[in-house]
MIDOSE-1310 file (N, C-alpha, C; in nm, 2 decimals, decimal comma, always signed):
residues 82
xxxx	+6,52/+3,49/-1,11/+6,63/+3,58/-1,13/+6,76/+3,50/-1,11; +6,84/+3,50/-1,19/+6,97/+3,45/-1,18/+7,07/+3,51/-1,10; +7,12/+3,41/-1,02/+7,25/+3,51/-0,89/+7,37/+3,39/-0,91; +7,48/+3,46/-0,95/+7,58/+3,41/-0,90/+7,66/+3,49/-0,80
xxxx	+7,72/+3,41/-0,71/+7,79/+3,46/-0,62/+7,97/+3,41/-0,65; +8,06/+3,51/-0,64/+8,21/+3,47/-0,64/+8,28/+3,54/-0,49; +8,33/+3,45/-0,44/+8,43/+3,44/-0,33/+8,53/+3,41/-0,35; +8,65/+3,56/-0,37/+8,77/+3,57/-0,39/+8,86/+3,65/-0,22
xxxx	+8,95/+3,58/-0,25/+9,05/+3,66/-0,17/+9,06/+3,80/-0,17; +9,07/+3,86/-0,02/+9,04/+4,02/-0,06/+9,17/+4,06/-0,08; +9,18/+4,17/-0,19/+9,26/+4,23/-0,22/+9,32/+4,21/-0,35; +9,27/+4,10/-0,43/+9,35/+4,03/-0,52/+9,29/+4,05/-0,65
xxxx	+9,13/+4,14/-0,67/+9,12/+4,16/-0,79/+9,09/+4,31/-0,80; +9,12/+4,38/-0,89/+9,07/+4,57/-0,91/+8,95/+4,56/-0,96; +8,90/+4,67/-0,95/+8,77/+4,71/-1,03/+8,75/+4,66/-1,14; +8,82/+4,64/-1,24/+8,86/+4,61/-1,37/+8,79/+4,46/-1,41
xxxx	+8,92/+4,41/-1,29/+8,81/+4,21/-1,33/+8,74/+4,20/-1,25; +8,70/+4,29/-1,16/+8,57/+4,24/-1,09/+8,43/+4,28/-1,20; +8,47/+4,38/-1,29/+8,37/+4,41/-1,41/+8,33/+4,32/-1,46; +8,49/+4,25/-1,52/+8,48/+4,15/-1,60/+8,38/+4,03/-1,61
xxxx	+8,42/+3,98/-1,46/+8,33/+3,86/-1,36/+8,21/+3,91/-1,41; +8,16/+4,01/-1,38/+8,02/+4,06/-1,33/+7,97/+4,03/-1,54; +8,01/+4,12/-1,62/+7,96/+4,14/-1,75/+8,03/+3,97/-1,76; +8,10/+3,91/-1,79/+8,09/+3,76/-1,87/+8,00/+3,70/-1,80
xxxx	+7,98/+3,70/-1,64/+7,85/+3,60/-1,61/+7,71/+3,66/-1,66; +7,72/+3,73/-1,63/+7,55/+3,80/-1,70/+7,55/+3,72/-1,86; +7,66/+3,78/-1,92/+7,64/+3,68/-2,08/+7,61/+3,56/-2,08; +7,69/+3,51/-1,99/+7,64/+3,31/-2,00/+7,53/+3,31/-1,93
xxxx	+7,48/+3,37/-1,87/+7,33/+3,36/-1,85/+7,22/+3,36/-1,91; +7,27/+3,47/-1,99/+7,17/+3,50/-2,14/+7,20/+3,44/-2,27; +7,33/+3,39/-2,25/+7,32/+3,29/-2,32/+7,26/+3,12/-2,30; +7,24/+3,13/-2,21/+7,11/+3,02/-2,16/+6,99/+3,02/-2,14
xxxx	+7,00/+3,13/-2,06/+6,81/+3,17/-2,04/+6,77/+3,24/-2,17; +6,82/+3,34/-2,27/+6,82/+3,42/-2,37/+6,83/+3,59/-2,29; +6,78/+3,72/-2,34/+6,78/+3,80/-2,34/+6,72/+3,82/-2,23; +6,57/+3,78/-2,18/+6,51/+3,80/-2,07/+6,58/+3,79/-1,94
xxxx	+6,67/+3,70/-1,96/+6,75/+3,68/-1,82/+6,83/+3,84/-1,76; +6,89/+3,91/-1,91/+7,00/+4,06/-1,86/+6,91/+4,11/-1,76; +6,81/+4,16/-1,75/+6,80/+4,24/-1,65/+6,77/+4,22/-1,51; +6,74/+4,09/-1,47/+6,70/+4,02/-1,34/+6,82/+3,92/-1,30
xxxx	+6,94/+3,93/-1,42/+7,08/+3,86/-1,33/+7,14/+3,98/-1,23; +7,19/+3,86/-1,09/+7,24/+3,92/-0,99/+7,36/+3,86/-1,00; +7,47/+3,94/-0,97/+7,61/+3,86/-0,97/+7,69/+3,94/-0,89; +7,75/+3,92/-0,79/+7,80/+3,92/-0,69/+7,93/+3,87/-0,59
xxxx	+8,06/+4,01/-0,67/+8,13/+3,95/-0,61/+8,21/+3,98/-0,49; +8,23/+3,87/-0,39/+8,25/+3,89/-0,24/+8,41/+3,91/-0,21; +8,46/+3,96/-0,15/+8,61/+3,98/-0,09/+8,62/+3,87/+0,04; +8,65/+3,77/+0,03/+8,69/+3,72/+0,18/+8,84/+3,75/+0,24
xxxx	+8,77/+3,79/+0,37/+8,91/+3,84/+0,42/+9,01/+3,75/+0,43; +9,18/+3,78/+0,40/+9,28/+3,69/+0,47/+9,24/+3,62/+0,52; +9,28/+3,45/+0,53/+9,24/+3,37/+0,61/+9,14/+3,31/+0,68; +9,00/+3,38/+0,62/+8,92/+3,37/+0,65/+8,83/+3,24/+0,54
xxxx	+8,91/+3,21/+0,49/+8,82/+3,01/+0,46/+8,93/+2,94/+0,40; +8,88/+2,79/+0,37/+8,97/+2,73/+0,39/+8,97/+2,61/+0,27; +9,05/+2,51/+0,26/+8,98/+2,35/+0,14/+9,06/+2,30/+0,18; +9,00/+2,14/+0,26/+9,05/+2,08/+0,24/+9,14/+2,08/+0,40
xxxx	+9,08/+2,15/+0,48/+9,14/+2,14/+0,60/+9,24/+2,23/+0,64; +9,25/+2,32/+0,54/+9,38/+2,40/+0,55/+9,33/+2,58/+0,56; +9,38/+2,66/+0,67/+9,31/+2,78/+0,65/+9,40/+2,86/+0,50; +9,32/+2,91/+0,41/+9,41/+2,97/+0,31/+9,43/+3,11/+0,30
xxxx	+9,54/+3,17/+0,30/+9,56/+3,33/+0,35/+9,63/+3,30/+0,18; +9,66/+3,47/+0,12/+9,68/+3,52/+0,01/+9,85/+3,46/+0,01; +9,92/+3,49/+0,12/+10,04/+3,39/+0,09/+10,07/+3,30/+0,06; +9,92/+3,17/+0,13/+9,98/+3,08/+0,10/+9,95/+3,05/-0,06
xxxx	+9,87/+3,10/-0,09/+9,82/+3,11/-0,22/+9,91/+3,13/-0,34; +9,94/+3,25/-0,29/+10,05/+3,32/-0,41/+10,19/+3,21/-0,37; +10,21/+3,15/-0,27/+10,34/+3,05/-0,27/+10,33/+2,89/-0,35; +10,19/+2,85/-0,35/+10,18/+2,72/-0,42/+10,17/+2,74/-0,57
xxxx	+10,09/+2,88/-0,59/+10,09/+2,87/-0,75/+10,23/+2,96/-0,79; +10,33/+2,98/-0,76/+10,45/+3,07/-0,82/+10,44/+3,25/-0,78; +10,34/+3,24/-0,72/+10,32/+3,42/-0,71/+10,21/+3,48/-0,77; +10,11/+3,39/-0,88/+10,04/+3,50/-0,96/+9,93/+3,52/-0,90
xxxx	+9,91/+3,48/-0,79/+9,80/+3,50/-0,75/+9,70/+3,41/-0,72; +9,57/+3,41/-0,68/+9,49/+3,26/-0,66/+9,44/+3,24/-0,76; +9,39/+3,08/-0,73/+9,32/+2,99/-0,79/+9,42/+2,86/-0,89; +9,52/+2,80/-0,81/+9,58/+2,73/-0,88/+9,61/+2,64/-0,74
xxxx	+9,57/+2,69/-0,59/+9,68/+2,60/-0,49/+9,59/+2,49/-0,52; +9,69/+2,39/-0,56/+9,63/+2,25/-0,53/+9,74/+2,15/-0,41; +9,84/+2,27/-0,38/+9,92/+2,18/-0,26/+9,83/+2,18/-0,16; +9,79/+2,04/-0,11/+9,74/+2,02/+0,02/+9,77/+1,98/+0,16
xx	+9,95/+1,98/+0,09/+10,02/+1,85/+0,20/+10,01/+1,96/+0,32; +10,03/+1,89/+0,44/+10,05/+1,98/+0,57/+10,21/+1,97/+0,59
């Protein structure tokens, strides 16, 4: 059975794209495994609370997040500096 798991910051996606996540991963699965894979993919996505993990040494809260990429939100902090 195929499982992906996603670990996002809580608060930062709606029902909407968490759908999204959920139905595009299932597709690239079945587009690998084929058709047999849709019904035994598990995908899974988690809220981590504020501040609660980190990269690279640095604890990351949704501020600092939305401050290194301009405000839109995560997945772009690549400032590391302390």
């Amino acid at each position: 059975m195929p499982f992906a798991n996603f670990k996002v910051p809580a608060g930062t996606l709606d029902a909407e794209q968490k759908e999204k996540i959920i139905h595009r991963t299932t597709d690239l699965y079945v587009e690998i495994y084929g058709e047999r894979a849709r019904g035994g993919t598990m995908v899974l996505v988690e809220e981590v609370a504020d501040g609660g993990w980190g990269i690279a040494d640095h604890v990351l809260t949704l501020a600092a997040l939305q401050e290194t990429d301009g405000g839109g939100g995560p997945g772009t902090a690549g400032d590391t500096d302390r």
